[in-house]
C-alpha positions as semicolon CSV with decimal commas, in nm:
position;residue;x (nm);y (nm);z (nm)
1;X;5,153;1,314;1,717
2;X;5,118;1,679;1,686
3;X;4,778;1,761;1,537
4;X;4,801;2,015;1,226
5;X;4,665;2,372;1,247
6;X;4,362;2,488;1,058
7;X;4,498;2,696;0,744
8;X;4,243;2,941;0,678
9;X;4,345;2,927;0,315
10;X;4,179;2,607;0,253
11;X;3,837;2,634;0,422
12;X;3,532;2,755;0,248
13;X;3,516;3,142;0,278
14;X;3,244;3,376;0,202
15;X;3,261;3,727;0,179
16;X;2,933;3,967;0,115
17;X;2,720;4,225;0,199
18;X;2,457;4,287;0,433
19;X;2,209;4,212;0,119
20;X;2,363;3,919;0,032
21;X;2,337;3,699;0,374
22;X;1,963;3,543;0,364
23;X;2,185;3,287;0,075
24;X;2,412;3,152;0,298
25;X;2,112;3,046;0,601
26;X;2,199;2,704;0,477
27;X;2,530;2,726;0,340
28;X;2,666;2,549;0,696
29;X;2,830;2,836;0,805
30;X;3,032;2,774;1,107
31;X;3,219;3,073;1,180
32;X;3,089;3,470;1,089
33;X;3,258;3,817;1,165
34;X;3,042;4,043;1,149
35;X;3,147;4,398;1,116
36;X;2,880;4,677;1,125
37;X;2,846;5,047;1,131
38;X;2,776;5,138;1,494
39;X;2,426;5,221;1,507
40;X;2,319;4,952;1,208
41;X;2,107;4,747;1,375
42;X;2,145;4,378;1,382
43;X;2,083;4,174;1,027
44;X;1,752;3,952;1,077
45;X;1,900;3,720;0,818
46;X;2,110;3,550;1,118
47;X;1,794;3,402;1,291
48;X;1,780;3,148;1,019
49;X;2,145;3,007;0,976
50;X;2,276;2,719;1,195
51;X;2,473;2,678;1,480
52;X;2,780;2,914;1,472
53;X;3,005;3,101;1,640
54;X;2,949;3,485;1,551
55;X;3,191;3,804;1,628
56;X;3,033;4,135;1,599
57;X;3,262;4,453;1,569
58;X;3,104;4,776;1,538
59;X;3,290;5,107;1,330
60;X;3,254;5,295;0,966
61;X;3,396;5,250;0,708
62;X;3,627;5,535;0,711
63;X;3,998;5,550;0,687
64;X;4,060;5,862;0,849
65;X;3,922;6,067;1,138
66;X;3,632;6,232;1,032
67;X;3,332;6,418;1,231
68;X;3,062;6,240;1,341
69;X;3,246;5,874;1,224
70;X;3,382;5,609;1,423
71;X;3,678;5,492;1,217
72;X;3,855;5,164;1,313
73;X;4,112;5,139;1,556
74;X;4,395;4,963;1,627
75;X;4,150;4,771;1,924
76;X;3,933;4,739;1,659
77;X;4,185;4,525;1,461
78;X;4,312;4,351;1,746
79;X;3,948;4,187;1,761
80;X;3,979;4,029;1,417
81;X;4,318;3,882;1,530
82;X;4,163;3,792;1,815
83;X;3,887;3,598;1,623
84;X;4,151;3,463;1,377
85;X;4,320;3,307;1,697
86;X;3,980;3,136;1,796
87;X;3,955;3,030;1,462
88;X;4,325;2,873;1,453
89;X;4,196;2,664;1,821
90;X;3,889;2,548;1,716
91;X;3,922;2,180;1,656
92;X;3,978;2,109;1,255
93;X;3,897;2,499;1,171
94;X;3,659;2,676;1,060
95;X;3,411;2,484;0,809
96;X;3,292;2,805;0,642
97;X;3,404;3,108;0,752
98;X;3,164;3,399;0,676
99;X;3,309;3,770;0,714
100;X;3,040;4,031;0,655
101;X;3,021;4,440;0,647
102;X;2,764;4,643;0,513
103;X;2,869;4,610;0,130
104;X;3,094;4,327;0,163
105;X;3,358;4,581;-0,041
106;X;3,600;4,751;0,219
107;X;3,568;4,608;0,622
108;X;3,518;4,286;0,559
109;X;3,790;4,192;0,278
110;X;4,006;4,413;0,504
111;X;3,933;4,198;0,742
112;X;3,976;3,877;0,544
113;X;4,314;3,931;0,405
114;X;4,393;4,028;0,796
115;X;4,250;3,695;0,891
116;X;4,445;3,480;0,583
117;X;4,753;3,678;0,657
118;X;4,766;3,656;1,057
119;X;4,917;3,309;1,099
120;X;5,128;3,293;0,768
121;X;5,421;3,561;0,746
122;X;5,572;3,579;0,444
123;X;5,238;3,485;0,260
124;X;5,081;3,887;0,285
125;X;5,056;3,871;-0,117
126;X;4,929;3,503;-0,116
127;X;4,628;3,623;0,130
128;X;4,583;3,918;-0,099
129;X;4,543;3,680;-0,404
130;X;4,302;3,450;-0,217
131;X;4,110;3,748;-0,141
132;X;4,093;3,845;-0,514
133;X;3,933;3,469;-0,586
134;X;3,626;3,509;-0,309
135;X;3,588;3,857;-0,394
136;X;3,678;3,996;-0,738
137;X;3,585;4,324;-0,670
138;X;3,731;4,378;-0,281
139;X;3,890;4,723;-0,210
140;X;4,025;4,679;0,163
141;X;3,993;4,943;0,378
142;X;4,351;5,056;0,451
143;X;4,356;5,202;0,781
144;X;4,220;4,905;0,895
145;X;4,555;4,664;0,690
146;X;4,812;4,933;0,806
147;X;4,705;4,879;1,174
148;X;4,735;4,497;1,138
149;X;5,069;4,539;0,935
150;X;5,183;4,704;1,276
151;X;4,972;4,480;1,470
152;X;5,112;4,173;1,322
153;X;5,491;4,279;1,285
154;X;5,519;4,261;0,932
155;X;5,755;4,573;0,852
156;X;5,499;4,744;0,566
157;X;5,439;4,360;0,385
158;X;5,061;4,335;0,391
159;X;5,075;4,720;0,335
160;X;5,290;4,639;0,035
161;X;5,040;4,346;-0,062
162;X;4,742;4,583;-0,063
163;X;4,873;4,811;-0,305
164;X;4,942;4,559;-0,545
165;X;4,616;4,419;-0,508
166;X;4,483;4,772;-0,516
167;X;4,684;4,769;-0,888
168;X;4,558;4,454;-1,032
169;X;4,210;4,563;-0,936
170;X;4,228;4,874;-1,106
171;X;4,351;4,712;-1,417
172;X;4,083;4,449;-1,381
173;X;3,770;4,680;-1,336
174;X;3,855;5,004;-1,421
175;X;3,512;5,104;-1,271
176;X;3,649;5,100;-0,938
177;X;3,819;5,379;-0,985
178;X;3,510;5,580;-0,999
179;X;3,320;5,423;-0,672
180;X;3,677;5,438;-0,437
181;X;3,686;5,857;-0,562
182;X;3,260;5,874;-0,497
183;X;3,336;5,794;-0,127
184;X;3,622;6,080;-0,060
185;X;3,912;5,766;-0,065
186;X;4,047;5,847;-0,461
187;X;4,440;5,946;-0,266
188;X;4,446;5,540;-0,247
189;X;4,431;5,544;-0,625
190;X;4,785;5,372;-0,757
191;X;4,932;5,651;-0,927
């Protein structure tokens, strides 16, 4: 008998910032990516959680090439599939996944809907939705989705996804509008 593959879709998943993580110490978190700037030093808050298994990938949170940033790349990306094919071996899944960045706003639901997305083609808008129910507020960083759409095959599909989740956010809190233009990324506005 052929044992069934974890679906990320139905294990616990937590999403947050770097301010957020002393709450989970005892959440039974069993699986983290961590993604940091590249000189942010190491959150203390991960000396009190369990036993896990923990990915760190380090790059801003830029979606273009700018001076003095280290945007991500596609090898970059290629580490959260290659986490997300970990996760699919490990025996019964992940318990709780936990996927981390600085704000828990653009890398890490980037990396999320990457992760939800990776073993189910076909289901790009399905991850996107999931993503919406863990994290209302998640604007994915798009450099980082375009390289996995390419990554992953999917012919502009999770590109596609992100804009209408982009959409529904908008229309949902307006007041994201104002924070995506504050950081120099208003061009991925809907218009």
């Amino acid at each position: 008998m052929t044992k069934a593959k974890p679906d990320l879709f139905a294990c616990r998943l937590t999403i947050c910032g770097i301010p957020e993580l002393p709450q989970f110490a005892a959440a039974g978190v069993s699986h983290v990516l961590s993604i940091l700037d590249p000189l942010a030093e190491d959150p203390p808050a991960f000396d009190r959680f369990g036993r896990h298994e923990r990915v760190l990938i380090r790059f801003d949170d830029v979606i273009a090439e700018w001076t003095g940033y280290a945007p991500p790349e596609p090898g970059h990306v290629q580490q959260v599939l290659d986490f997300g094919d970990r996760l699919r071996r490990a025996p019964g899944g992940p318990a709780h996944l936990l996927v981390h960045c600085h704000a828990g706003i653009s890398r890490s639901t980037a990396a999320t809907a990457i992760l939800l997305a990776q073993h189910s083609p076909g289901r790009e808008q399905a991850a996107f939705d999931r993503l919406f129910e863990v994290r209302p507020r998640a604007w994915p960083n798009s450099r980082m989705v375009a390289m996995a759409d390419t990554l992953l095959g999917r012919d502009g599909a999770l590109v596609a996804a992100l804009r209408a989740h982009q959409r529904g956010i908008i229309e949902r809190h307006p007041d994201i509008a104002e924070l995506v233009t504050s950081v120099g990324r208003g061009h991925e506005l809907p218009r």
